[in-house]
DSSP file (Angstrom, degrees, kcal/mol; ACC not computed):
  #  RESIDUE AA STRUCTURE BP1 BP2  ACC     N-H-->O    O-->H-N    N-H-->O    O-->H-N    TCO  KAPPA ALPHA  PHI   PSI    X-CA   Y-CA   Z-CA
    1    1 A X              0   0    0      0, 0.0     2,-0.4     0, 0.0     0, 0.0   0.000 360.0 360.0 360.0 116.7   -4.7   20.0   19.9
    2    2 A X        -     0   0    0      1,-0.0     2,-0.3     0, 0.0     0, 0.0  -0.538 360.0-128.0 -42.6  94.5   -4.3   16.4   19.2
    3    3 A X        -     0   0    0     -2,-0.4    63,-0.3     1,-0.1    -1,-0.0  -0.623  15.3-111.9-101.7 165.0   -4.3   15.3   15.6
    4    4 A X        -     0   0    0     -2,-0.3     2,-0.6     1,-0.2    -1,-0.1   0.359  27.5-110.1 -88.5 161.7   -6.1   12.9   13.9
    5    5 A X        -     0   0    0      1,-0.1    60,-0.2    60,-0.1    -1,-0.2  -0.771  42.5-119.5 -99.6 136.8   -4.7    9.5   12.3
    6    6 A X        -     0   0    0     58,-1.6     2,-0.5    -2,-0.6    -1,-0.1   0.154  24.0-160.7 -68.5 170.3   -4.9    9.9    8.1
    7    7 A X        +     0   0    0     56,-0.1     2,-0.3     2,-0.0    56,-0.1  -0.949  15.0 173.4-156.3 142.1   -7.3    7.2    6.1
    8    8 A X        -     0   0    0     -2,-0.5    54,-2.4    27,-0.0     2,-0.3  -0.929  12.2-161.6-154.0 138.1   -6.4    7.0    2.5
    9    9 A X  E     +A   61   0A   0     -2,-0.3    26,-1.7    52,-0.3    27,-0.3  -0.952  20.6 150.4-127.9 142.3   -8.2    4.1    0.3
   10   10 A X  E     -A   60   0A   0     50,-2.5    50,-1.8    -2,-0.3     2,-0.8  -0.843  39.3-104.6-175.7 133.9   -6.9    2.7   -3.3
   11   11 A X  E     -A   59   0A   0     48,-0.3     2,-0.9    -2,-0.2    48,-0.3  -0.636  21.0-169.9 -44.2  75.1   -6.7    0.0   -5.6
   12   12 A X  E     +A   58   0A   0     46,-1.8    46,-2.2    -2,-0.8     2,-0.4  -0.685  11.9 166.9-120.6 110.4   -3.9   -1.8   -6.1
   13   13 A X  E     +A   57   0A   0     -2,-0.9     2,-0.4    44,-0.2    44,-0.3  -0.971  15.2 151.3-117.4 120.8   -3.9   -4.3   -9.2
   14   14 A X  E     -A   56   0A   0     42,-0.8    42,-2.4    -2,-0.4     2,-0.1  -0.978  42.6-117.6-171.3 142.0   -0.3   -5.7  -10.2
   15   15 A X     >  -     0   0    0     -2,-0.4     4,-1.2    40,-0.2     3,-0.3  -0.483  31.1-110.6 -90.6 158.4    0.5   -9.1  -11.8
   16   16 A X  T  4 S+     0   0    0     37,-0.5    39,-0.2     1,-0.3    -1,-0.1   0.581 120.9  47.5 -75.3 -18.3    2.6  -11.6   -9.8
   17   17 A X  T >4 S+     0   0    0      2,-0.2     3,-1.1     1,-0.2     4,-0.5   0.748 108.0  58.3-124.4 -42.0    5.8  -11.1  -12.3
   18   18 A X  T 34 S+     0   0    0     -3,-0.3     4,-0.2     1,-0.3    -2,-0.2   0.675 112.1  42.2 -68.4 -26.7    5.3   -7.0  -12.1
   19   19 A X  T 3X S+     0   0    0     -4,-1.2     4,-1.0     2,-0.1    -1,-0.3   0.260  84.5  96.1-118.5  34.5    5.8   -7.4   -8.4
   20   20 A X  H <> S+     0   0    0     -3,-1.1     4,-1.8     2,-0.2     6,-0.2   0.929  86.9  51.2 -51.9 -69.8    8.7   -9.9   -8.4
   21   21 A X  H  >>S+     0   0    0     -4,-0.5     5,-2.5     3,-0.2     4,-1.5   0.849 112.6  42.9 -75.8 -22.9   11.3   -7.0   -8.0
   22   22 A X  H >>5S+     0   0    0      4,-0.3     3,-4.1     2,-0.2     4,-0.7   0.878 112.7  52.6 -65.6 -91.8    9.4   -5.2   -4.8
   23   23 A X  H 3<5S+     0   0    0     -4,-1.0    -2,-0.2     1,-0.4    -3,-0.2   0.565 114.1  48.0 -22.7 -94.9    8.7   -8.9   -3.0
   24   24 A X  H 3<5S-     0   0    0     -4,-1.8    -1,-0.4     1,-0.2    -2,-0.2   0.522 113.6-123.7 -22.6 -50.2   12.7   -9.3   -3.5
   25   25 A X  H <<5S+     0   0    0     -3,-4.1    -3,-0.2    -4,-1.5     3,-0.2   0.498  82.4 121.6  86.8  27.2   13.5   -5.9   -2.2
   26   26 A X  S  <<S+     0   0    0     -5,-2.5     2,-0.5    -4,-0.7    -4,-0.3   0.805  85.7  39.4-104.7 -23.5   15.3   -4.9   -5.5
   27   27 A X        -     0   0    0     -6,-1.3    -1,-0.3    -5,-0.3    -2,-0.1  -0.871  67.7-170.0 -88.5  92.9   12.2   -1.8   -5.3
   28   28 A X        +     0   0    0     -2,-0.5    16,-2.7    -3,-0.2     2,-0.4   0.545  61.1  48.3 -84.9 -19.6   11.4   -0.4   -2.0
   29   29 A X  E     -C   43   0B   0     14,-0.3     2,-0.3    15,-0.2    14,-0.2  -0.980  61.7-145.4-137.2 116.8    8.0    1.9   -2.7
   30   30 A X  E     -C   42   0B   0     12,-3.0    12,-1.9    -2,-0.4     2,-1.1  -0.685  19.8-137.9 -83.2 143.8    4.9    1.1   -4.4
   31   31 A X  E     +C   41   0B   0     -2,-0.3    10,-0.2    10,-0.2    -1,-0.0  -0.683  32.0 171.3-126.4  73.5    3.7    3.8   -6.0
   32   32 A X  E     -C   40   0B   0     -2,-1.1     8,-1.6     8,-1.0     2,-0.4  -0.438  31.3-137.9 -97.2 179.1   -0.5    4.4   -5.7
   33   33 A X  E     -C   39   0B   0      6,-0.2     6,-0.2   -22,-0.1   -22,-0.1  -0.945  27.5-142.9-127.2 121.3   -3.4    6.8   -6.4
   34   34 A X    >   -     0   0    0      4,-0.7     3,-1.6    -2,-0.4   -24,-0.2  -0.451  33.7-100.0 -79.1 170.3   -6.1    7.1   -3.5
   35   35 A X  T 3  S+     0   0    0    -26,-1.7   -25,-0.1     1,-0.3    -1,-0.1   0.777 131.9  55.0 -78.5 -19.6   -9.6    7.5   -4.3
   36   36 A X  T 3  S-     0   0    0    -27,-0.3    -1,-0.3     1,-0.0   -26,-0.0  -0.008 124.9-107.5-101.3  66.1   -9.3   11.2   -3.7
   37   37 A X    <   +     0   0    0     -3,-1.6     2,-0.2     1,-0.2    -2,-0.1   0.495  69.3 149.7  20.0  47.0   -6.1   11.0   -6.5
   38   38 A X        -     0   0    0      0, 0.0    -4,-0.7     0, 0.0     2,-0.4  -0.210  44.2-135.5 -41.4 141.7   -3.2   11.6   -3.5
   39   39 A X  E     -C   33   0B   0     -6,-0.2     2,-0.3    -2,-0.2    -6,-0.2  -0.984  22.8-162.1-117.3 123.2    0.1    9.6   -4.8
   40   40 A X  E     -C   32   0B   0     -8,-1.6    -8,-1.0    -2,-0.4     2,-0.7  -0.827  21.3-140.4-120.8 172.9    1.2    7.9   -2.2
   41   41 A X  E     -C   31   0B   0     -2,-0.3     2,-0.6   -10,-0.2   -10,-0.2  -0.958  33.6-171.8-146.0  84.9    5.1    6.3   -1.7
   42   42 A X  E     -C   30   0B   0    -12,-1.9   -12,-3.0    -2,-0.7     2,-0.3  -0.902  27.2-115.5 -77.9 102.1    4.2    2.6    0.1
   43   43 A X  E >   -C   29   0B   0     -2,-0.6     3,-2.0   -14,-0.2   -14,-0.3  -0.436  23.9-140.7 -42.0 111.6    7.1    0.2    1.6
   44   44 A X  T 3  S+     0   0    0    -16,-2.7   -21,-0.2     1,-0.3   -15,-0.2   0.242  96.2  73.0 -63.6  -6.2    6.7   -2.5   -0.5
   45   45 A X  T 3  S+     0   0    0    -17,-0.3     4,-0.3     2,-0.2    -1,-0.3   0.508  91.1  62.8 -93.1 -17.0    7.3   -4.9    2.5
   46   46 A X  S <  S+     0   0    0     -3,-2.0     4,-0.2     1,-0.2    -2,-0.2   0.928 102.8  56.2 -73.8 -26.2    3.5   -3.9    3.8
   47   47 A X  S >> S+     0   0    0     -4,-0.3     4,-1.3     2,-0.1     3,-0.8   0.592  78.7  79.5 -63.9 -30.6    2.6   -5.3    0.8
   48   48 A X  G >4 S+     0   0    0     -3,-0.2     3,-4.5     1,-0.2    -1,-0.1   0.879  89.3  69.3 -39.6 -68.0    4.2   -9.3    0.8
   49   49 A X  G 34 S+     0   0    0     -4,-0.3    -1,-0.2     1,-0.3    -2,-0.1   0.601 106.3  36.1   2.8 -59.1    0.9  -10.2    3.2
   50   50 A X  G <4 S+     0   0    0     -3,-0.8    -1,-0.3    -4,-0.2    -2,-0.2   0.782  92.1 116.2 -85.4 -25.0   -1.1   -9.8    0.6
   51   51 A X    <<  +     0   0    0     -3,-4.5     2,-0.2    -4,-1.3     5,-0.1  -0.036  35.7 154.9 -18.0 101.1    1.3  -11.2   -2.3
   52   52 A X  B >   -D   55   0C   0      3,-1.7     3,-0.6     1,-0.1    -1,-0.1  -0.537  65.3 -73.1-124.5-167.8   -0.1  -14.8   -4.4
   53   53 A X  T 3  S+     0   0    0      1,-0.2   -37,-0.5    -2,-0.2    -1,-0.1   0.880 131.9  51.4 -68.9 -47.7    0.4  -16.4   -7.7
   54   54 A X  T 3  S-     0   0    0      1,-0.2     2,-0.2   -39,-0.1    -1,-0.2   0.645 107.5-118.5 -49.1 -19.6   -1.9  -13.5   -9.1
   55   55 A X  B <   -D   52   0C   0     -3,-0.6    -3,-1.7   -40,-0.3     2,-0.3  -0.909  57.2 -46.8  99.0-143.1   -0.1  -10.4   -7.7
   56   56 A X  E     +A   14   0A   0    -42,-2.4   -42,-0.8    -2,-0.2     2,-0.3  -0.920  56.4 175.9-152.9 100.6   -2.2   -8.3   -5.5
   57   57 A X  E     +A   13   0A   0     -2,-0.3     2,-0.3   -44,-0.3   -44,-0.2  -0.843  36.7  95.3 -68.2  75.7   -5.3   -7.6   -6.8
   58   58 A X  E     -A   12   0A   0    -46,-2.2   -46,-1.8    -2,-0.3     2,-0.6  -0.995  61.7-111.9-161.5 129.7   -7.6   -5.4   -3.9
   59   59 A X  E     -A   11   0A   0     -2,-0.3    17,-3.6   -48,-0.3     2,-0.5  -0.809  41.1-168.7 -83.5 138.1   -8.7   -2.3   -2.6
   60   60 A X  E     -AB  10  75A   0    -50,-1.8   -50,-2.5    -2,-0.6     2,-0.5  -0.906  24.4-139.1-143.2 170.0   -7.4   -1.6    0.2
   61   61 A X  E     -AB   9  74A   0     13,-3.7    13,-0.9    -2,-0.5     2,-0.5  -0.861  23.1-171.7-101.3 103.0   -7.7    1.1    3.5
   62   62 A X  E     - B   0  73A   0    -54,-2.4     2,-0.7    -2,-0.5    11,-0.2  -0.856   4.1-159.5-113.5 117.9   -4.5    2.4    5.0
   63   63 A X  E     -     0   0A   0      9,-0.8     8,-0.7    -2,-0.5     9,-0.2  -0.731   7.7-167.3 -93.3  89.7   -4.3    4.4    8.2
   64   64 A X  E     - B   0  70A   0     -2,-0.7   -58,-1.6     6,-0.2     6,-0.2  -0.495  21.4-124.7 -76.6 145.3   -1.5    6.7    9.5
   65   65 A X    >   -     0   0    0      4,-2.5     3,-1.0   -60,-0.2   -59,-0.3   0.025  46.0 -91.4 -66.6-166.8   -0.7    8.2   12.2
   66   66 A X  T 3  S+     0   0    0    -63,-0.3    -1,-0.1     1,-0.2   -62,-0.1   0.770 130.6  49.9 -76.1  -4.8   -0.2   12.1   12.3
   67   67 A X  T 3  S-     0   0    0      2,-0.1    -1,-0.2     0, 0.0    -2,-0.1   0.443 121.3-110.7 -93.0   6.3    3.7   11.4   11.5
   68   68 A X  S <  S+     0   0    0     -3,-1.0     2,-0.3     1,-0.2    -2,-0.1   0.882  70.1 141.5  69.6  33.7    2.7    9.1    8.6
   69   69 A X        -     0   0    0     -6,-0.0    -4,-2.5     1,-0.0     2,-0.7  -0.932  56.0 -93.1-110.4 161.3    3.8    6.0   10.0
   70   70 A X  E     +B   64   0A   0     -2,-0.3    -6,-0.2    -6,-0.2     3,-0.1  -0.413  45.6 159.0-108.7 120.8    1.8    3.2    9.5
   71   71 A X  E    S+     0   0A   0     -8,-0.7     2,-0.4    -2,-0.7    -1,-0.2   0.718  70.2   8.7 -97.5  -4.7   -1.2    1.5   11.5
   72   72 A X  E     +     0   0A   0     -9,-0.2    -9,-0.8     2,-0.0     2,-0.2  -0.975  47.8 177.8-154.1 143.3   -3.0   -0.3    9.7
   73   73 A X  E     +B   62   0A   0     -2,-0.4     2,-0.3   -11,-0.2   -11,-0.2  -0.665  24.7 153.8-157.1 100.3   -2.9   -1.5    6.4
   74   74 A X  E     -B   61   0A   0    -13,-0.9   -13,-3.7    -2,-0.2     2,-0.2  -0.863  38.9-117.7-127.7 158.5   -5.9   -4.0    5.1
   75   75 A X  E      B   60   0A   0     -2,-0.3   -15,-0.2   -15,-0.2    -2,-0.0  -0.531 360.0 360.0 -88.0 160.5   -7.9   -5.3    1.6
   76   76 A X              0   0    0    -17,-3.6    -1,-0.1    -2,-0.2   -16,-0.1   0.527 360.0 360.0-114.4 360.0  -11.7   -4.4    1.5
């Protein structure tokens, strides 16, 4: 039986100076709460994309496969 690719959704608000050391690579894993209150351990390089002078203010939808690597990763 074939299984199904994961959806997890979550907020992620962090000021441009608070994600300095991730963007650099001196922190490898962002650390979130999905809306059903999962903790999930994000590579912090999926993150740059999204990365301005504000931080990374978004919700956003991230899809895994069943080995938890990552297909998709977009704001909403």
């Amino acid at each position: 039986m074939r299984q199904s690719n994961q959806v997890f959704q979550f907020p992620l608000n962090i000021s441009y100076e608070d994600f300095l050391p991730y963007y650099r690579g001196q922190v490898t894993k962002v650390e979130v709460i999905d809306t059903a209150g999962r903790t999930l351990w994000i590579s912090a390089r999926h993150f740059r994309p999204f990365f301005t002078r504000s931080g990374i203010r978004a919700y956003f939808k991230m899809v895994v496969d069943e080995q938890g690597n990552l297909i998709s990763l977009n704001k909403n």
